[in-house]
C-alpha positions in Angstrom: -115.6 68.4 123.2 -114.6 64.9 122.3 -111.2 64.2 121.3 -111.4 63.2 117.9 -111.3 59.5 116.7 -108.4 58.1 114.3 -111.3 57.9 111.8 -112.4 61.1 111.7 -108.9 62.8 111.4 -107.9 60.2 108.1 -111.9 61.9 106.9 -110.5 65.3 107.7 -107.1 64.8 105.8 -109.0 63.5 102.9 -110.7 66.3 102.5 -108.5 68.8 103.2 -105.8 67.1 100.6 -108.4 66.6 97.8 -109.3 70.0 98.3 -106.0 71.4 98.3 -104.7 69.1 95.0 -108.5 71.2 93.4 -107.2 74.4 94.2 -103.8 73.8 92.5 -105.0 72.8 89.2 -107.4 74.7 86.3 -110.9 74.9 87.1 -111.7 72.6 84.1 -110.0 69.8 85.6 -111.1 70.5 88.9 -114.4 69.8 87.8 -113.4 66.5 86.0 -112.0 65.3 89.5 -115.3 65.8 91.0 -117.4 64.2 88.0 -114.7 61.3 88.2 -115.7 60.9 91.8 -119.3 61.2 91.3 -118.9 58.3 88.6 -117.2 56.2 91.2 -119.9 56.8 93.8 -122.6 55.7 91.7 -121.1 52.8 88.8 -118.2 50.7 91.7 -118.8 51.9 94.9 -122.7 52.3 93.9 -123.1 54.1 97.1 -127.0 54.0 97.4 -127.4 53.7 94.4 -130.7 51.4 94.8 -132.2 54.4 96.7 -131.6 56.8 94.3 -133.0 54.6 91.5 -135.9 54.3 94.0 -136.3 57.4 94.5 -136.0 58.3 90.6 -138.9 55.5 89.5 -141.3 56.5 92.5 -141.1 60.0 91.5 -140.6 60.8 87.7 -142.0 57.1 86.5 -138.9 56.4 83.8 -138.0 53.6 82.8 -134.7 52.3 84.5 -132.4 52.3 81.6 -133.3 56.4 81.6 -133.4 56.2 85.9 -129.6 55.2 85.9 -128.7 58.0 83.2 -130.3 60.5 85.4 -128.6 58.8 88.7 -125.3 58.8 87.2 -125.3 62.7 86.0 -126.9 64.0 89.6 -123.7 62.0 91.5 -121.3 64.0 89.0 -122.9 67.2 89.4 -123.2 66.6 92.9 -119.1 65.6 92.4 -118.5 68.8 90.8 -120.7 70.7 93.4 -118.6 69.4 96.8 -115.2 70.3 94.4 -116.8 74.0 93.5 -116.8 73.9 97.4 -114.0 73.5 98.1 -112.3 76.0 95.9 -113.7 78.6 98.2 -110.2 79.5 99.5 -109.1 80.2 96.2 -112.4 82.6 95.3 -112.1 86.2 95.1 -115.3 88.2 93.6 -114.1 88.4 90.3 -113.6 84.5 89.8 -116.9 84.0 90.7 -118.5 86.8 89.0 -117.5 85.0 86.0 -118.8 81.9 86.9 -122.1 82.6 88.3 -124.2 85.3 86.8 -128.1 86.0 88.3 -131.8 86.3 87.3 -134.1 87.4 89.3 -132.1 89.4 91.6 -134.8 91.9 91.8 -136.9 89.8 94.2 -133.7 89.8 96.5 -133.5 93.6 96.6 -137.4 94.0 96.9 -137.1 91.7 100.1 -134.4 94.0 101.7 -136.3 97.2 101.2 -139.1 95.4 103.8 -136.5 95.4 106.3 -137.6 92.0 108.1 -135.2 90.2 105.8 -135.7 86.8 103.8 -135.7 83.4 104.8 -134.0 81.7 101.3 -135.1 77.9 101.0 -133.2 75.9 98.8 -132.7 72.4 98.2 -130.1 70.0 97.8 -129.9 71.4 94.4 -126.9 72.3 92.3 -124.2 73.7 93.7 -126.1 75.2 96.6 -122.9 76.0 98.3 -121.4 78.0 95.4 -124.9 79.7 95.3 -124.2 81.3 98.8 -120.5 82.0 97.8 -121.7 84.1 95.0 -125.2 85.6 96.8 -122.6 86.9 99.6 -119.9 87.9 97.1 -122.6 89.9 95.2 -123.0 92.0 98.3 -126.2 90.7 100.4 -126.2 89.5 103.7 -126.7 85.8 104.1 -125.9 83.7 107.1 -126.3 79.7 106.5 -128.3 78.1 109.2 -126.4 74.8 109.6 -126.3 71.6 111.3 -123.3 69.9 112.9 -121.6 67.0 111.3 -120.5 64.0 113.6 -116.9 64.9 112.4 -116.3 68.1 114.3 -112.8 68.4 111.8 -114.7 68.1 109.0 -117.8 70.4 110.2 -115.3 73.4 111.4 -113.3 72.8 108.0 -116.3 73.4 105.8 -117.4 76.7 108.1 -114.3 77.6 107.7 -115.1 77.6 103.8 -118.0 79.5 104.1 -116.6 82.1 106.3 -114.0 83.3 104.0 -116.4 84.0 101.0 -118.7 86.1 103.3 -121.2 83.7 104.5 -122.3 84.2 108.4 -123.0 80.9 110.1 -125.8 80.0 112.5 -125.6 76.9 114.2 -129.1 74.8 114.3 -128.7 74.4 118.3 -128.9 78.2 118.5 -131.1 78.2 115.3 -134.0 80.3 117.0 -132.2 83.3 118.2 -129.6 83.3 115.8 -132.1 83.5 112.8 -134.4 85.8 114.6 -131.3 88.3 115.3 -130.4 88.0 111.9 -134.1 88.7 110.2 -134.2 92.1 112.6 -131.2 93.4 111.0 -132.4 92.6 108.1 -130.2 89.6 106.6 -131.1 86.2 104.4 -130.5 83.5 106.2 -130.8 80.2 103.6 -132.0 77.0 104.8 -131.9 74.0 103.0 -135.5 72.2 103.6 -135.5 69.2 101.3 -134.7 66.3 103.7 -136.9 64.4 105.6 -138.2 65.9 108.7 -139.4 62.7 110.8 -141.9 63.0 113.4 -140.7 66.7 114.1 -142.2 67.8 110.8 -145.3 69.0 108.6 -146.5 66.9 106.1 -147.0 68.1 102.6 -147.4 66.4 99.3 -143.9 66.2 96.8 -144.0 64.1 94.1 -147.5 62.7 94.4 -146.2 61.4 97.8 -146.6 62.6 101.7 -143.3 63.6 102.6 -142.3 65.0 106.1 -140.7 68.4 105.6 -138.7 70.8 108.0 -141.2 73.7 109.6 -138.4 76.3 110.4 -138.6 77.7 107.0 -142.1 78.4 107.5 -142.7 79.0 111.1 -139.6 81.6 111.1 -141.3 83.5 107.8 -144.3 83.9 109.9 -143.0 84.5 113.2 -140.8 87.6 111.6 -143.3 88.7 109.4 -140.5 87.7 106.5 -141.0 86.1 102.7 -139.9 83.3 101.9 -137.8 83.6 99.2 -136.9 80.5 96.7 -133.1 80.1 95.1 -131.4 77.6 93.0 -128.4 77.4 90.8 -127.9 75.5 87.4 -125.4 74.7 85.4 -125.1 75.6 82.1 -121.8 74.2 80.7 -118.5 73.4 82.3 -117.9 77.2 83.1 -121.1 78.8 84.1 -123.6 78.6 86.1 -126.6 80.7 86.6 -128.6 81.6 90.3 -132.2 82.2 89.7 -134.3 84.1 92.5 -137.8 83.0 92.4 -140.5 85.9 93.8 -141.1 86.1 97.1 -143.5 84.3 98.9 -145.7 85.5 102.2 -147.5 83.1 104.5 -151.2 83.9 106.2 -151.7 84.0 109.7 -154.6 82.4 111.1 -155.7 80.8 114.5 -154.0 77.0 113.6 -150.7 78.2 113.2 -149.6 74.3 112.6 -151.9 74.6 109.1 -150.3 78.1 108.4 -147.2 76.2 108.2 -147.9 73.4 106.7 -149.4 75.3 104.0 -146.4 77.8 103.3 -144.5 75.0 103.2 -146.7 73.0 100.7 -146.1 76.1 98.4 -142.5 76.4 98.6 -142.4 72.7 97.9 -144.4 73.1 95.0 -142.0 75.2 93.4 -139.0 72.9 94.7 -140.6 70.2 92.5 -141.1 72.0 89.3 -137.3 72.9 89.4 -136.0 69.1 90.2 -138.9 68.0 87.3 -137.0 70.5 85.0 -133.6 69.8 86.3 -133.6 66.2 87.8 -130.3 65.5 87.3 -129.2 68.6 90.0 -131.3 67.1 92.6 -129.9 65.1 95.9 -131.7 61.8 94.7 -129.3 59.3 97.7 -131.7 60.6 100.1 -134.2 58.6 101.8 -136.5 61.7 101.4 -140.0 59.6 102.0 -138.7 57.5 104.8 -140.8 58.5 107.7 -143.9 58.5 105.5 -144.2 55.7 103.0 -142.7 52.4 102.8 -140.6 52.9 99.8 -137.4 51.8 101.1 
């Protein structure tokens, strides 16, 4: 492993400090802090800002006055998402009872009784983290399939996180037999499949638009014989939040396994879509998501 660069340890300190000064304050404040640092990512540092307002037009069709509205509450729910996060150390059940309640958990329990598991798609949505936190806390079995960050303090630091509310971790360089093993004994294991895929992925239609999507979610699900099971998490105030479970989903095998997974993945999509048109402003909108198939940006 590489020794890590002066860079990366001031990144690591940074968040480990902010994260530390979260967990010694009341929640209500904690999630000022992160809408604060939402409102300073989008309005002065304006990190891509011009793709998100890209995105935003190409996609709902607002005008921009309403575009930058939208923009500016999804960086300080996203703000109050990465603080949620990092409160993890400072989570016990209880706390998080009380934050998070569920609907739909019946779909979760109906997928363990198959005994082949669930693959759980969500999206960039909400506070996706928290939503694990609380699906683990709640007593089911979820590992996170995850990729490495190019700070290895930062990427241990936020496994770290996840371990100590319950979430297993499987690492996308071991992502075949690590999902696999954890679908035989009958576990979740949530990806997030909203990003673009590049040449490496299936195509499907999101917002009127081609957009390259990951195929694990899919080609897992029908490798396993495993639904596909839909998650997200909205806010609903300062102090709660609430998970909803979507039913499950089951993919058709045929002879052209490539269109069998691009067309369990159009379907998952599908319901990805309705929740960001319903909830735009809980949506990862900073990400070139139609890069590798339009010309947008």
């Amino acid at each position: 492993m590489k020794k890590p660069r002066i860079k990366h340890r001031i990144e690591y300190w940074i968040t480990y400090l902010t994260g530390a000064f979260a967990r010694m304050i009341p929640y209500r404040l904690a999630l000022a802090l992160g809408s604060f640092l939402g409102w300073l990512a989008f309005d002065l540092l304006r990190i891509r800002r011009k793709v998100t307002l890209t995105n935003l037009k190409n996609s709902l069709g607002a005008e921009r006055d309403g575009l930058a509205a939208i923009g500016r509450r999804a960086y300080r729910n996203f703000g109050k998402s990465m603080v949620e996060y990092t409160l993890f150390p400072s989570l016990d059940k209880n706390k998080i009872e009380q934050m998070v309640e569920f609907e739909g958990a019946e779909h979760f329990d109906d997928a363990l009784k198959r005994g082949k598991g669930a693959v759980v798609v969500a999206g960039h949505f909400g506070s996706w983290e928290l939503m694990g936190a609380a699906t683990s806390q709640k007593g089911y079995p979820v590992d996170f399939l995850v990729g490495e960050q190019h700070n290895i303090l930062v990427d241990n630091l936020m496994n770290e996180y996840r371990r100590c509310v319950g979430i297993g971790i499987i690492k996308i360089g071991a992502a075949a037999k690590g999902v696999i093993s954890a679908l035989r004994n009958n576990r979740f294991v949530a990806m997030l499949s909203d990003q673009d895929a590049g040449s490496d992925g299936t195509v499907v239609e999101l917002f009127g638009r081609p957009a390259s999507t990951p195929k694990g979610p899919a080609a897992f699900a029908l490798k396993m014989d495993a639904p596909i099971v839909m998650a997200f998490i909205i806010r609903e105030g300062e102090r709660k939040q609430k998970i909803v479970i979507e039913k499950a989903i089951f993919g058709e095998k045929t002879s052209d396994k490539e269109e069998d997974i691009r067309r369990l993945t159009q379907a998952y999509t599908r319901i990805l879509e309705e929740y960001v048109r319903r909830y735009p402003d809980h949506w990862f909108w900073p990400h070139r998501r139609w890069k590798s198939t339009t010309r947008e940006y």
